[in-house]
C-alpha positions, 0 to 999 in steps of 0.5 A, a space after each residue: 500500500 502506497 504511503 501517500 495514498 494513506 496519508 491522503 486519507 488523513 489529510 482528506 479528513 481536516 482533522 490535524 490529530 489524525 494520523 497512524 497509530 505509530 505517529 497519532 500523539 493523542 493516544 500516546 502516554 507522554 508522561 506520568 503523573 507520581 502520586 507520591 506513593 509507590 504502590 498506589 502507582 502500581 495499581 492505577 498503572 502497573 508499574 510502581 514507578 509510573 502513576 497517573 496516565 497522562 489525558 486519563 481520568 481516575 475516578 476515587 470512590 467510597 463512602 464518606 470519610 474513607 480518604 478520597 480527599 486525602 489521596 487527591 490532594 497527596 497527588 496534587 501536592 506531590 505533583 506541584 512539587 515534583 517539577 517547576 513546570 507542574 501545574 495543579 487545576 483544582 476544582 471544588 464543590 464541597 466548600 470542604 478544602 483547609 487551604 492551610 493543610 496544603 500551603 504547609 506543605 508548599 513554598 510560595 513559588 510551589 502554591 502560585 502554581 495550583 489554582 484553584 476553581 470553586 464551583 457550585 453546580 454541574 454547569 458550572 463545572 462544565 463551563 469553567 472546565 472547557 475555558 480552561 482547556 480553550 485557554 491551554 488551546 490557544 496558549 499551547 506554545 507557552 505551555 509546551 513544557 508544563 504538566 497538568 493535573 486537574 482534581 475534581 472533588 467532588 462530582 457527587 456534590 454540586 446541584 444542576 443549575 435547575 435545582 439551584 434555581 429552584 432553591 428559592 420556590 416554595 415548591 419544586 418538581 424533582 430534578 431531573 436534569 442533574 444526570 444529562 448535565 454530568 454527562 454532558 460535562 464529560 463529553 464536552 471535555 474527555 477528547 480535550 484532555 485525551 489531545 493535551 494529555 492533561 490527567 483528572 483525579 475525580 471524587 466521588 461518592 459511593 452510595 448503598 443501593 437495592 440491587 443485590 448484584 451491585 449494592 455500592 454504585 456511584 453517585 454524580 446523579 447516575 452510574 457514570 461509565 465514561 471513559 475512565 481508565 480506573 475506577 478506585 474505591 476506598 474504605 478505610 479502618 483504624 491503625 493502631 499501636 501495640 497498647 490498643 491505641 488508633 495512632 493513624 488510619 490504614 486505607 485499603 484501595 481496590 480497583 473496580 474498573 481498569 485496563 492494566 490490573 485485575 478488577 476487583 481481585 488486585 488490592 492495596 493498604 496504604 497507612 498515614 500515621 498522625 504525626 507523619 502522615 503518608 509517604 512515598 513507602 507506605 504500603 510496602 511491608 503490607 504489600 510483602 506481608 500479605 503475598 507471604 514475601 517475607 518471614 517475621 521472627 520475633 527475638 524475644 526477650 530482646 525485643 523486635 523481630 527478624 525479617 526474612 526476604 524470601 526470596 533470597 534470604 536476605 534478614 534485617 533487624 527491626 530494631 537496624 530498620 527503624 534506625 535508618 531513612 526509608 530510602 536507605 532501607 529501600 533500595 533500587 534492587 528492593 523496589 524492583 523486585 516489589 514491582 515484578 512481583 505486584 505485575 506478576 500477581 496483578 497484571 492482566 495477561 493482555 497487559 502483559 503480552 501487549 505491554 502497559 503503554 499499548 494498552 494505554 494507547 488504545 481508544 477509550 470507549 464512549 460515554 455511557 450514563 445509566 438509570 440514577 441509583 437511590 442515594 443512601 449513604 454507605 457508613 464506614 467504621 
């Protein structure tokens, strides 16, 4: 087949993304977004040193309080201050966000470089979002360099522009335009954040249901199946100290929807201790302990215990660990062999066959908006 021929075809079409798969950038994963954290890397991407697919959307769901906020805004904050071109858009509905938890963590320079956009309805979104990405557009050239990361927390809060109207009447039928106004938020803006590679970390709440098959469903007004690569959901339970006493909080993460691990199978805890919160190695020991990598062996009257890798027999003193900075104790040889073993456990053999960037590269499917799900809050202990 004559080249030209083909290219005729692209060229015929008007549409300046178009082109052969090998040079079509819209589907090519130019970079990924760090979360800050090495095994909630792995389960969004498959690989602990990768993250955030740039243009894909990840949708954090669960019941109230079981982290959500907290895993974005690690994300957004690891982002800012992973590169001086890094950019942070964040969108808020809830009226929730402590700006003074973030800027502790940000310099002057760091915070100028996240923006953020409170919003009051799904409209409002909608709009703001699409002069936002109308604005990048046009700036491409001054933005050549920079990484995006948008947070969306929440969908499953802000009224539709109707029920906001409403609000002030004495009476008002059911809204039933919340549902067209969330998808058509997305349809609006998914092929845009494909084209400019810019990541989403949307928020939503997850909610009982009547259905026996599917008792937890997402709210935003519907089950929204649009073209998320990864769907999390979060529950969380109390981390406590040898005397009985709740010093931290241990989040467990499961993928409900992905392209890259095993759905509902492949799972993560990550803990946040009080005093120190959650770093970039939370989630390692629990990751070993629970696939039975390791070997603990207490010492006794002399307190602590001994732990056994497995695989090479490699031992190490709890007491020596403690004393060293956690990138001393894990090193490159340490992380790698972390990272083929969570592929080994939890890659989807297409994944592993075809490899995770073609994957990626392949076309999201379209849009799809179900029947609105009755909203009864999950509780969570």
């Amino acid at each position: 087949m004559k080249k030209g021929l083909l290219s005729g075809l692209v060229k015929a079409s008007g549409n300046e993304h178009a082109g052969s798969i090998d040079v079509c950038k819209v589907y090519q994963t130019p970079y990924f977004v760090d979360t800050g954290n090495y095994v909630l890397n792995a389960l969004i991407s498959g690989d602990i040193y990768k993250g955030i697919p740039a243009g894909m959307i990840i949708q954090w769901a669960g019941g109230g309080s079981t982290g959500k906020s907290f895993m974005t805004q690690n994300c957004l904050i690891n982002h800012i201050k992973s590169g001086k071109n890094n950019i942070g858009l964040f969108i808020e509905t809830e009226g929730a966000l402590i700006a003074e938890q973030i800027l502790e963590h940000l310099t002057e320079e760091e915070a100028s470089r996240l923006l953020l956009f409170p919003c009051r309805t799904v409209e409002e979104i909608k709009v703001q979002t699409n002069k936002i990405l109308e604005e990048i557009k046009k700036k491409a050239d001054e933005f050549v360099d920079a990484r995006f990361l948008m947070n969306i927390d929440s969908i499953g809060m802000p009224a539709s522009q109707k029920e906001k109207d409403d609000s002030t009447k004495d009476s008002a039928p059911r809204d039933m335009t919340r549902a067209q106004a969330v998808s058509s938020l997305f349809r609006t803006i998914v092929m845009d954040l494909a084209i400019l590679h810019i990541p989403v970390n949307l928020i939503n709440h997850q909610y009982k249901t009547m259905d026996m098959f599917s008792p937890n469903e997402e709210s935003s007004g519907a089950k929204v199946a649009y073209s998320n690569t990864v769907t999390l959901i979060l529950t969380k339970k109390k981390l406590k100290d040898a005397k009985k006493i709740q010093v931290g909080t241990v989040f467990t993460i499961t993928p409900k929807k992905s392209r890259i691990v095993a759905e509902n199978i492949s799972k993560i805890e990550i803990y946040s201790k009080f005093k120190i919160g959650m770093d970039r190695y939370s989630g390692l020991w629990e990751f070993l302990k629970n696939h039975d990598l390791i070997k603990s062996v207490g010492n006794g009257s002399k307190g602590g215990s001994t732990i056994t890798f497995k695989h090479n027999g490699e031992q190490w003193d709890t007491k020596d660990i403690a004393k060293m900075r956690p990138d001393e104790f894990w090193t490159k040889e340490k992380l790698d062999f972390i990272n083929n073993k969570f592929q080994e456990y939890y890659l989807l053999q297409r994944a592993k066959d075809k490899g995770i960037d073609e994957i990626l590269a392949e076309p999201q499917p379209e849009i799809v908006m179900d029947n609105e799900v009755e909203e009864i809050e999950a509780s969570e202990d």
